[in-house]
N, C-alpha and C positions, 0 to 999 in steps of 0.2 A: 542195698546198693543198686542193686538192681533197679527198683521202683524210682528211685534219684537217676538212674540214669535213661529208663523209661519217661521219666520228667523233660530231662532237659534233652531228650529228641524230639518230645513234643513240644518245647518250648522254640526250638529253632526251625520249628518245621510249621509254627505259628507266625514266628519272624518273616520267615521267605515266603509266608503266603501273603504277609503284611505288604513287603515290598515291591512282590509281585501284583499288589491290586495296584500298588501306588504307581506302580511305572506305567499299567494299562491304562490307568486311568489319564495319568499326563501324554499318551498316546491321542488319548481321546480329545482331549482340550487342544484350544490353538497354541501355536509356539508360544506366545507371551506364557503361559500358564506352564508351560513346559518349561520352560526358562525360572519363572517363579518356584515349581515347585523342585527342582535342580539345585537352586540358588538356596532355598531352604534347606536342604540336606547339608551342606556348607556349615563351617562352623562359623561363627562372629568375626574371627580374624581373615578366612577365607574372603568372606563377604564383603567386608573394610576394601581388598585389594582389587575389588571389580571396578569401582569408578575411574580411578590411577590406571588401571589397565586400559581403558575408555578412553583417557585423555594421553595417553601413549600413542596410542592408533591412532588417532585422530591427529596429532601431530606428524606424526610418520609418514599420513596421507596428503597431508596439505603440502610438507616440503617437496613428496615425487611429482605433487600437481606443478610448484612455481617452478620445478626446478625443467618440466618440459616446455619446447618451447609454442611460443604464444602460436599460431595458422598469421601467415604474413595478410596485413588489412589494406584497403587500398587506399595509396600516398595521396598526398594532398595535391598533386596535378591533375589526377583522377578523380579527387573530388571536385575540383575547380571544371573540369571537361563536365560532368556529370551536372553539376548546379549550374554551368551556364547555358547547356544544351536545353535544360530542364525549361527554364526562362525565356531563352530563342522560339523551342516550341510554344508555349502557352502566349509568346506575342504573339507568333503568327497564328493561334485560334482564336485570339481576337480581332485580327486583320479579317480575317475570314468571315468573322460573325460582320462584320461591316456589309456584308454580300443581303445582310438581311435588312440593312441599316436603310443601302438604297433603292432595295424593293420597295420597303412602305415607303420610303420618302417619295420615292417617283411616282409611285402607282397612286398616293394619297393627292399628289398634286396635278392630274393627271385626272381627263375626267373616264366616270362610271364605264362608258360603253367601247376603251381601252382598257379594263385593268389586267385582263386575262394575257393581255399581247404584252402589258408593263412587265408582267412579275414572272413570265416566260422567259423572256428577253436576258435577265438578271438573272434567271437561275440557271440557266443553260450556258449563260457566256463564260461562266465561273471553270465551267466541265469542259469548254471548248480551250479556253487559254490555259488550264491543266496539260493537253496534247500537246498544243502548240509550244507552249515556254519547255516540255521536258522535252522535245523533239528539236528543237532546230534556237528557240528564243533563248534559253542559260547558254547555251555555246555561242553565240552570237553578243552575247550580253559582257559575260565572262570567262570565254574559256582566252586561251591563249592567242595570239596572233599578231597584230599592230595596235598602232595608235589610233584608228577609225573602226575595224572588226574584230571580233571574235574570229577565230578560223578550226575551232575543237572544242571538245564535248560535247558532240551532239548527243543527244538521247542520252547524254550524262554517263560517258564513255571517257574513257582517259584513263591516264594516271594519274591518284588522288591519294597520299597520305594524311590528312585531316584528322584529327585536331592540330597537327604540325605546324607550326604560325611561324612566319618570317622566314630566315635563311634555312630554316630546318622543313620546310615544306618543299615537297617534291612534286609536282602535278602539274596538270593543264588548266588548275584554274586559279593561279598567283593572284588573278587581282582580289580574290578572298582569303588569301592566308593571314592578313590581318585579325582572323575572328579562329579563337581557338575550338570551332566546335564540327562537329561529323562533317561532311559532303550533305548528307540528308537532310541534316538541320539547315545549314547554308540554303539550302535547295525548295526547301519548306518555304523557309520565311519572304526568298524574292519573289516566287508562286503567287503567292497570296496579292505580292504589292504589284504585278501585272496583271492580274484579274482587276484588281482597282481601278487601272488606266481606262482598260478593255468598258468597265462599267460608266464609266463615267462618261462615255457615248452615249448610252444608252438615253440618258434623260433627254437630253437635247433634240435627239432625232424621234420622238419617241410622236405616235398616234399621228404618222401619216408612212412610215418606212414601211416594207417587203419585211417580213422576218426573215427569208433565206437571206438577203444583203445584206443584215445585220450581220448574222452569224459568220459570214464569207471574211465582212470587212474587220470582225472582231481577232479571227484567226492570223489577216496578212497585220493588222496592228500591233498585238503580242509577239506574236512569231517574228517578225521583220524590224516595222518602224521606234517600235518601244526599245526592241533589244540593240538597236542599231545606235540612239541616239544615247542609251542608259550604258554603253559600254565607250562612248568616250569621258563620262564623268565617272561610275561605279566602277567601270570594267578597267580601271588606268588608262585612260585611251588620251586622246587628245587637250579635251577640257581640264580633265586632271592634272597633267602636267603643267598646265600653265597658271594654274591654282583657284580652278572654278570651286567651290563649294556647297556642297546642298545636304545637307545633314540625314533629313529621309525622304526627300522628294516633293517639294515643291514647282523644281521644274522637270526632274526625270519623272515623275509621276504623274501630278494634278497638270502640270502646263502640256505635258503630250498629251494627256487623255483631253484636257481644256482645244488644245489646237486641232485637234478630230473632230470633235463636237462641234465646234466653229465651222470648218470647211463642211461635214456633212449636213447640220442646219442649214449650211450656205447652197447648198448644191438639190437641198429635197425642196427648197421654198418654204415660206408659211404657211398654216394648216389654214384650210378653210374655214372664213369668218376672220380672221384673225386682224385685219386691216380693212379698215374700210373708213372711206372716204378721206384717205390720209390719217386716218386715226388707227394705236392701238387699243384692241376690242379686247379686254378679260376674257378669259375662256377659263373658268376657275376650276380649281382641282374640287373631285366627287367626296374627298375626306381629308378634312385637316388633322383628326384625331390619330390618324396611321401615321402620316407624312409627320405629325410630330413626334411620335414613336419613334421612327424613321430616323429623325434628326438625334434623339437623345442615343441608340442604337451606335450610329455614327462616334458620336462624343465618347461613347466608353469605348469604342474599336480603336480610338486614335490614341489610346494609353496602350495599345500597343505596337500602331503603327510609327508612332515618336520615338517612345523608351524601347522599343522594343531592337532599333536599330542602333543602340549600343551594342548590340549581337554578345554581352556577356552581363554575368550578373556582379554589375557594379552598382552597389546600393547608392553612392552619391551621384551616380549621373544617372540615373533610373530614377532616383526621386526628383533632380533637377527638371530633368527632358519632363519630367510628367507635369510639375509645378508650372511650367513655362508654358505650356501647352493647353495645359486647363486655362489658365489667365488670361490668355492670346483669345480663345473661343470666349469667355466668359465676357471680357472687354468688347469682341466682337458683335458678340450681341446685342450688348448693353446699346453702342455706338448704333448698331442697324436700328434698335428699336425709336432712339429718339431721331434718327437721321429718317427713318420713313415718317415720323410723325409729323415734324416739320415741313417735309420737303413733300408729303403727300399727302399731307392733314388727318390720316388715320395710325395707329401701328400697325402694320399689316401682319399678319403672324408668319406671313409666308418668306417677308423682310426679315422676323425678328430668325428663324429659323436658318436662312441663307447667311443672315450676320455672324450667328455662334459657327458654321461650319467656314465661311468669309476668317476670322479670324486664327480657327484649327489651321488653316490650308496656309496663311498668311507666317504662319510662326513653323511650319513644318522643316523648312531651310533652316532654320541660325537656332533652332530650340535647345540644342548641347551649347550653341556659341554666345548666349544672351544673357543678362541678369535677366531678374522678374520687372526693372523698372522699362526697360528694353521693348521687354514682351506685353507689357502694358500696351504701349506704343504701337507696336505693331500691331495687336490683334482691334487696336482706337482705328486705325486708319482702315485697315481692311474691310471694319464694321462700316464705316462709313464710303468706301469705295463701291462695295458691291452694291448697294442701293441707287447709284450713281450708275454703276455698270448696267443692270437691267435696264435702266431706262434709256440709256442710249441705246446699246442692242435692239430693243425696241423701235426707238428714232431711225435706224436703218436697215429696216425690218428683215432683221436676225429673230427669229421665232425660236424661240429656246423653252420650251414648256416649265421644266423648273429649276430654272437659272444657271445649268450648269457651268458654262462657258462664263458666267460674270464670278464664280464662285471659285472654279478650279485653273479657270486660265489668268483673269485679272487679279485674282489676290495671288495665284503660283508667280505670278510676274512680282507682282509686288514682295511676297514673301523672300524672293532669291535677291532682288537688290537690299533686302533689309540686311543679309548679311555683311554686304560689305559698309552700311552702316553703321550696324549696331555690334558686333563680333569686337569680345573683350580680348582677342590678340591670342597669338600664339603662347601657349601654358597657361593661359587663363585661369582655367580650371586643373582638376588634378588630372583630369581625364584627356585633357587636349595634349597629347604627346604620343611618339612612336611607339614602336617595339622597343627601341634601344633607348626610351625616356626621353629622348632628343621631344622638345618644347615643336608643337605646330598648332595649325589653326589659323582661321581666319583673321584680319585686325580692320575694323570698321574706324570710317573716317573720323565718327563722332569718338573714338576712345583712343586717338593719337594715331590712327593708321592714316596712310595716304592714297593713292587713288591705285595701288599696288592691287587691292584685294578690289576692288569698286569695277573695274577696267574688267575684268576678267567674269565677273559676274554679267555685267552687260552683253558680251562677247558671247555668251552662254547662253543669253536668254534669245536672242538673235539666232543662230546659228542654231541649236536645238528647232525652235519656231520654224525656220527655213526649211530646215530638214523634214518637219512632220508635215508640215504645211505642203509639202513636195509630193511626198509620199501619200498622204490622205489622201490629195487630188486625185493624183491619181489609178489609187482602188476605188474611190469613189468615182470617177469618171467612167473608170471600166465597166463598172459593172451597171452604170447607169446606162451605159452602149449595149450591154450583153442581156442583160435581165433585166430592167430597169428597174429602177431605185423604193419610188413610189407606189403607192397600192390608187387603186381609179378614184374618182371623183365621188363614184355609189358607193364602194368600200368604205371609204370615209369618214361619208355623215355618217353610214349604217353602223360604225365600230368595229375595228380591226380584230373584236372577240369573235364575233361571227364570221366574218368575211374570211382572219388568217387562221383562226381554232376551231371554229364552227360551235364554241361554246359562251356561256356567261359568266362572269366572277359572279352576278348577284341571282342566280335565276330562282325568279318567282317574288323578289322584288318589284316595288314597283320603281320605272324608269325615270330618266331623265325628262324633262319638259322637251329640251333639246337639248343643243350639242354645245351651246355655250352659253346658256339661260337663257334664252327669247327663243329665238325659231330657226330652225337650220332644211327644213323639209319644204318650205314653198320656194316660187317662183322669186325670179331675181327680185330679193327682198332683202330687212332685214337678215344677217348671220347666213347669206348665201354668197359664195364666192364670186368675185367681181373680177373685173381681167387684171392681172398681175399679180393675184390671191398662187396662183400655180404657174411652174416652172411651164414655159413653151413645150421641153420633151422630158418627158418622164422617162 
């Protein structure tokens, strides 16, 4: 008995050193193996019950997840603020990229021993009417006051609840509560479209001005006459009420910047060479490869300078305004290229170039208020106007270097009467209506309107014109008194790279022949200024 019972303590004393290796040992292995060799000790029916236990919990878990509640996501007016702010901004970085559009255009059409003074001019005026429009120009433009000014927000000061649109908007600047997006956004997108005015001097007066007078007169124009005359049509001011129309600026924008450009070419003279013997002399731009660069630059900036002043993201009038807008420029060009060809026996590229931007500027007004057969029309006539326009400017020697004044003034003129031509009438479209859905908009005589909307356009383009034309004068007079306007006669021929930078766009290039392909360096000769070439007083 004994020996039997000697046995079986060594038999359980075998046992527990068995199960003591096997527990070490799943000590050692990772969990899975731990679990496996656990799961084995298990009899067959234990084992059966692990899956079922699996899909217990697992149910258990899902119902505590549905049953808490969802984190609140943001409603769909926040998404509508969100995607139209979104759309706002990226217009106005293509309005912006236009800053580069009419550096090459100017600078390419513009000759060689100017280009440092061209592309200075343009990139500095951008940083200068930044100052001026967030300082004294948005409060003048838009902030509260009357029917003539602005009288708050300066420095973009005020009271502003934005995105708050219509009666729920609280602020000093109502005449944008129409657009449901930030103050900053707002404030963004009209930035960009006064540096445009500001720029669009620059061509005209360009390779004979002062860079300080540039810069002076670019400031009193943003700051003052742009915001002054853009706050009786934009700002609700006087125009507005009586039912003037301009969709994104044809006359608040291209025709003021057009009517500076006019009086300051008027008041600096023609460049030397430029006239002679009753004739206009070419003085041809240094690169037409930039200058067309320049133009196509242009054309993509204007997809967001059009569509972009729908100020929210409305895919049917974002694609319209865009449709409308390319066809106007496309037809313009088409129209410049056979109209220079006829009328001046070559295509000229510099015609063809001026027609596609002729036509952009001609459809900028009525582009939400138009069909596409419309905008045919207009961007046909514009092409063929500005071809027309250079050469008279010329006939009454208006020196305009690369056409700005036939391009932004004459076709802005022409583009703001087109609306009350051609404008499919109030609801037109789905987009031509208030806040409270009430049906507006323009109604052109050709689509059953009467001389209701026609009168009012004329009125605008008049009165706008008077006003800048007032105002140009006189900072352009002033400072022709104070500093005067003009660089000398040596500055000149020598190129305003030397004389105003003291440097060269091409240096170590070789130069120009001259200054406008024959000779500008001898005695009263060919390409040498003859008396009435320069103003009496600079």
């Amino acid at each position: 008995m004994r020996k039997i019972t000697n046995k079986n303590k060594s038999r359980r004393k075998n046992r527990w050193r068995a199960v003591k290796s096997l527990y070490i040992t799943a000590q050692n292995n990772s969990i899975v193996n731990k679990m496996t060799v656990v799961i084995k000790q298990l009899s067959p029916s234990w084992q059966a019950c692990i899956p079922v236990a699996c899909l217990i919990v697992l149910a258990w878990g899902y119902t505590a997840v549905a049953q808490t509640p969802a984190p609140a996501g943001s409603t769909t007016a926040e998404l509508k603020v969100a995607i139209d702010t979104l759309w706002v901004a990226i217009a106005a970085f293509l309005v912006f990229f236009m800053n580069a559009g009419f550096c090459m255009l100017e600078t390419g059409l513009c000759r060689q021993k100017n280009a440092v003074n061209v592309l200075a001019k343009n990139l500095v005026v951008f940083a200068l009417a930044t100052v001026a429009f967030w300082a004294i120009g948005f409060g003048l433009m838009f902030g509260d006051g009357n029917d003539f000014i602005g009288l708050s927000g300066f420095f973009l000061q005020g009271a502003d609840n934005s995105p708050a649109t219509g009666d729920a908007y609280k602020g000093v600047f109502s005449a944008l509560s129409w657009t449901g997006v930030p103050l900053a956004a707002k404030f963004l997108f009209q930035l960009v479209f006064a540096g445009t005015a500001a720029t669009i001097v620059s061509g005209a007066v360009a390779e004979r001005i002062k860079f300080l007078d540039f810069l002076i007169f670019s400031l009193l124009l943003v700051g003052v006459a742009y915001a002054i005359t853009g706050h009786w049509i934009w700002g609700a001011g006087w125009l507005a009420d009586m039912g003037f129309f301009d969709f994104a600026g044809s006359t608040v924008v291209n025709s003021v910047g057009g009517w500076a450009a006019l009086m300051g070419a008027a008041f600096l003279g023609p460049r030397i060479g430029k006239f002679q013997d009753g004739q206009a002399i070419a003085l041809p731009g240094h690169n037409m490869s930039i200058a067309t660069l320049g133009c196509l630059i242009l054309w993509l900036g204007w997809f967001g300078f059009n569509p972009g002043s729908v100020m929210a993201a409305d895919p049917s009038a974002i694609t319209h305004v865009a449709l409308t807008t390319n066809l106007a420029g496309a037809v313009g060009g088409i129209t410049a290229t056979i109209t220079a060809w006829l009328y001046l026996g070559k295509p000229d590229l510099s015609m063809i170039i001026n027609g596609i931007l002729a036509g952009l500027v001609g459809i900028t007004a009525s582009c939400a208020y138009v069909n596409l057969n419309s905008a045919f029309i207009i961007g046909l006539i514009a092409g063929v106007l500005v071809v027309f326009a250079v050469t008279f400017f010329d006939k009454i020697r208006i020196d305009d270097p690369v056409g700005a004044v036939s391009v932004h003034l004459v076709c802005g003129v022409w583009g703001t009467l087109a609306v009350g031509l051609f404008s499919v009438g109030p609801g037109g479209y789905p987009w031509m209506v208030d806040l409270a859905g009430k049906p507006v908009g323009p109604h052109g005589i050709f689509f059953g309107g009467g001389l209701g909307t026609l009168i009012p356009q004329i009125v605008g383009i008049l009165s706008v014109g008077g006003m800048t034309v007032l105002l140009s004068s006189i900072f352009w007079l002033a400072l022709k008194a104070t500093l005067g306007i003009r660089v000398s006669t040596q500055e000149e021929i020598e190129g305003l790279d030397i004389g105003e930078h003291g440097m060269e766009a091409y240096s170590g290039f070789v130069k120009e022949a001259s200054a406008n392909g024959f000779s500008e360096l001898g005695s009263h000769g060919a390409g040498v200024s003859r008396a009435g070439d320069l103003p009496t007083s600079l």
